[in-house]
KEGU-533019 format. One line per field, with one value per residue: chain; x, y, z of N, C-alpha, C in turn. Coordinates in nm, 2 decimals. Example, Ala and Ser with C-alpha at 12.3 -4.5 7.8 and 13.67 -1.06 7.14 Angstrom:
chain (A_A)
nx (1.32_1.28)
ny (-0.57_-0.22)
nz (0.78_0.71)
cax (1.23_1.37)
cay (-0.45_-0.11)
caz (0.78_0.71)
cx (1.32_1.29)
cy (-0.33_0.00)
cz (0.78_0.79)
END
This chain:
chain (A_A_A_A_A_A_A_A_A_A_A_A_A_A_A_A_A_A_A_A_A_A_A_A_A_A_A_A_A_A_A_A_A_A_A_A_A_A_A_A_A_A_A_A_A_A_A_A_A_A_A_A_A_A_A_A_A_A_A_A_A_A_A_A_A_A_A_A_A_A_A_A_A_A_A_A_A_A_A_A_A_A_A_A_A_A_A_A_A_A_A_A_A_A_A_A_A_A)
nx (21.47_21.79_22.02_22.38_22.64_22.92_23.23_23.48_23.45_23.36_23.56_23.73_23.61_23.73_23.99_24.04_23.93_24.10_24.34_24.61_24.70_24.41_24.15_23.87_23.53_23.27_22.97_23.08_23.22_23.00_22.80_22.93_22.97_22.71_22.52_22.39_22.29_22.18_22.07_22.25_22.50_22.58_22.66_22.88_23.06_23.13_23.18_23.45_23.59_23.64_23.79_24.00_24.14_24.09_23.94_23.73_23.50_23.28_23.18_23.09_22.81_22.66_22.49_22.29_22.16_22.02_21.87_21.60_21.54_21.31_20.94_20.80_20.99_21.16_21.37_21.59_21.71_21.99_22.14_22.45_22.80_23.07_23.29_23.59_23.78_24.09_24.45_24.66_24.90_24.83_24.60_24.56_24.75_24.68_24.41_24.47_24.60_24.89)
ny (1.12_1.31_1.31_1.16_1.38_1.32_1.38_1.26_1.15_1.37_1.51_1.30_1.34_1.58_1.60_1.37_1.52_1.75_1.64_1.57_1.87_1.96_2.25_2.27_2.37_2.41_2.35_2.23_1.98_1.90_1.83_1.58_1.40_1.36_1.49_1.33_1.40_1.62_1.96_2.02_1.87_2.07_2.28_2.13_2.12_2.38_2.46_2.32_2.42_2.65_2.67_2.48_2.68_2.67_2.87_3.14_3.33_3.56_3.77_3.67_3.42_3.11_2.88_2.63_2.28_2.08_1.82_1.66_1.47_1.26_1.15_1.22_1.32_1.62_1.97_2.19_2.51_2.65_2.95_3.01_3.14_3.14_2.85_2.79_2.45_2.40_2.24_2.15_2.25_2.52_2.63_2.84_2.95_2.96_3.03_3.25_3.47_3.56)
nz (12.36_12.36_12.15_12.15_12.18_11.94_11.97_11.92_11.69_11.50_11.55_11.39_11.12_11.07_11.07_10.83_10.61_10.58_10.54_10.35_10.31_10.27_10.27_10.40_10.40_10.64_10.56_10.28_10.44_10.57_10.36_10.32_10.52_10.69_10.95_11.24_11.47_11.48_11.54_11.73_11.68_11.48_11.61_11.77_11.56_11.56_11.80_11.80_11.60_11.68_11.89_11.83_11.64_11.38_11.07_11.14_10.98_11.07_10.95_10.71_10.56_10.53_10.46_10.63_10.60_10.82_10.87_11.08_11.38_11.39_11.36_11.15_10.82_10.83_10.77_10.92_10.84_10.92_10.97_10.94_11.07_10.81_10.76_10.80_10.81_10.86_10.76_11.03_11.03_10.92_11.09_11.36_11.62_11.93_11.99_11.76_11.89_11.89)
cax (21.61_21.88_22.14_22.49_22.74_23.01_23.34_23.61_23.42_23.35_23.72_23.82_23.63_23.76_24.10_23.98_23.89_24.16_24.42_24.66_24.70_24.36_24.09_23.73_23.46_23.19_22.92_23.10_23.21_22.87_22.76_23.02_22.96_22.57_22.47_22.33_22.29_22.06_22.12_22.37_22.57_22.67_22.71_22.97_23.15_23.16_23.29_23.57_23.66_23.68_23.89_24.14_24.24_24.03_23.93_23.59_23.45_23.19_23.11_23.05_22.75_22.66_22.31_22.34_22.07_22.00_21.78_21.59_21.47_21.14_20.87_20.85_21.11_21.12_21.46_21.59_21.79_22.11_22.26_22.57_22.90_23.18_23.38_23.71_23.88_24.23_24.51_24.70_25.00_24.76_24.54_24.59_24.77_24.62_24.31_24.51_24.69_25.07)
cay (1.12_1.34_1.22_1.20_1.42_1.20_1.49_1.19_1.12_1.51_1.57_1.23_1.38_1.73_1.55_1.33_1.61_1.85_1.53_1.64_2.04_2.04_2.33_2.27_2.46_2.32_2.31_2.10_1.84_1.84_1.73_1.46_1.35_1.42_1.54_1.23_1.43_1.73_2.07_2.01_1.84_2.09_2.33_2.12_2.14_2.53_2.48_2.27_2.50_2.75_2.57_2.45_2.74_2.72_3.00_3.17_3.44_3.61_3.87_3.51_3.36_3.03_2.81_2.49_2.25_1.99_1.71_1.68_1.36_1.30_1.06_1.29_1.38_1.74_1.98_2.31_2.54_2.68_3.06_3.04_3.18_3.09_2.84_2.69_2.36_2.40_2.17_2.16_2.33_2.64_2.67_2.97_2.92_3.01_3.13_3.37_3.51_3.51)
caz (12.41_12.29_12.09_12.21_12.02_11.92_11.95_11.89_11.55_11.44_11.52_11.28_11.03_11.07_11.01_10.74_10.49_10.60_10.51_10.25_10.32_10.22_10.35_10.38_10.46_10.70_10.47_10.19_10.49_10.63_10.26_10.28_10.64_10.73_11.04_11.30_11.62_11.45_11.56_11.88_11.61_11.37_11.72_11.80_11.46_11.55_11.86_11.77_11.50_11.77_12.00_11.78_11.57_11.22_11.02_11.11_10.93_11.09_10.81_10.57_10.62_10.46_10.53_10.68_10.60_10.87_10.91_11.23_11.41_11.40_11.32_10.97_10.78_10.86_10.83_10.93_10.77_11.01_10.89_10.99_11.00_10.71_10.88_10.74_10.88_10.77_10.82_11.16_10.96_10.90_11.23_11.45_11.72_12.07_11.93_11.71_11.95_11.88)
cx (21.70_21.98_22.28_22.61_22.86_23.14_23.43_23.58_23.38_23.50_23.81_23.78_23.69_23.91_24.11_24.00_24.01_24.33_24.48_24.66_24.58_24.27_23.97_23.63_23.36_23.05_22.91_23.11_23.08_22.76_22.80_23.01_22.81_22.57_22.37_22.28_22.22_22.17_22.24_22.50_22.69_22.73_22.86_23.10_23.22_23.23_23.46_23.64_23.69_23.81_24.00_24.18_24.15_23.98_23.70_23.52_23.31_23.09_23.06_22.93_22.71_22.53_22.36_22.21_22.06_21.88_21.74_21.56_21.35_21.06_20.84_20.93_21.07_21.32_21.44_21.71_21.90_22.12_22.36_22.71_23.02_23.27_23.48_23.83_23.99_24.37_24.58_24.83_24.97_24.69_24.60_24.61_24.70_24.51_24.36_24.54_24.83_25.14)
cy (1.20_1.30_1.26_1.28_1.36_1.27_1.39_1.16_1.26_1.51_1.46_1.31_1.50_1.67_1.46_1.42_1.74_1.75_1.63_1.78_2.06_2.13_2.31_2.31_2.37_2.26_2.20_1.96_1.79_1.76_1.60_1.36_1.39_1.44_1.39_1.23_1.58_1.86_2.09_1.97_1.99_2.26_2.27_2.10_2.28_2.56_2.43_2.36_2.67_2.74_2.53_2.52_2.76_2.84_3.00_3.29_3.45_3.69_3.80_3.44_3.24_2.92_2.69_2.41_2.10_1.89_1.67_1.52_1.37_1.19_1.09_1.35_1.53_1.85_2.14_2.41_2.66_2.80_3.06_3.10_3.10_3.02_2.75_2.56_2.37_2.24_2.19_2.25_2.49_2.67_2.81_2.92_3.02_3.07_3.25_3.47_3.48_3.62)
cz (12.32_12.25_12.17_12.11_12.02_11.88_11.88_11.69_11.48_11.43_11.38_11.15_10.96_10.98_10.89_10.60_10.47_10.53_10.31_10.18_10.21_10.32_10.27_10.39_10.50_10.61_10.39_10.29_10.56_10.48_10.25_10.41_10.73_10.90_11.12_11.42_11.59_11.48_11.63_11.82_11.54_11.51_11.75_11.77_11.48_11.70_11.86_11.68_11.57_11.88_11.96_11.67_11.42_11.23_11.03_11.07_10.97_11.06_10.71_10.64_10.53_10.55_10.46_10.66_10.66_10.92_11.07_11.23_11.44_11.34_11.12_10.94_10.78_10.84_10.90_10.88_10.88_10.90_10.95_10.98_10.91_10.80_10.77_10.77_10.76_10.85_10.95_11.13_10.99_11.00_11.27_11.56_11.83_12.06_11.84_11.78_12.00_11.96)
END
C-alpha cells in the first residue's frame, strides 16, 4: 500500500523552519524532518515549493537521500534541483510574475 502524503504536515514544516525570516534549503529540512512517505514525499516538497512562490534553481543541483520502505533497509539517492523555502515575506508572488 502506498503511503499517504501528508501536504497539511509538509506545509507545517515548510513554515516551521522558514519561522523567523529564516531560508532553508530542502535538503537541510529534509535532514531535520525525514522523509515517511519515500519518494512521492519529497515530490511533494517540490511541488509546494512550486506553488507557493520559493526559490528554485534549476542550474543547482543537490542529492537527496531517501529511505525507501521495504522489508530491508534499502535507500535511493534523488538529484535534484536547488530548492529554497523562504519566508512568506520573500516568496514570489504569482509564480514570479509581477
Amino acid at each position: 500500500m502506498t503511503p499517504r502524503i501528508k501536504w497539511d504536515k509538509i506545509k507545517d514544516n515548510i513554515k516551521k523552519h522558514t519561522a523567523n525570516n529564516i531560508t532553508v534549503s530542502l535538503k537541510t529540512l529534509l535532514d531535520q524532518e525525514p522523509v515517511t512517505a519515500g519518494v512521492l514525499e519529497v515530490i511533494a516538497y517540490l511541488q509546494i515549493a512550486e506553488d507557493d512562490g520559493h526559490y528554485i534553481y534549476h542550474d543547482e543541483k543537490e542529492e537527496i537521500k531517501v529511505a525507501l520502505r521495504s522489508s530491508t533497509p534499502q535507500s535511493v539517492t534523488l538529484t535534484m534541483p536547488k530548492i529554497l523555502f523562504v519566508p512568506n515575506s520573500q516568496r514570489k508572488r504569482n509564480n514570479g510574475l509581477e
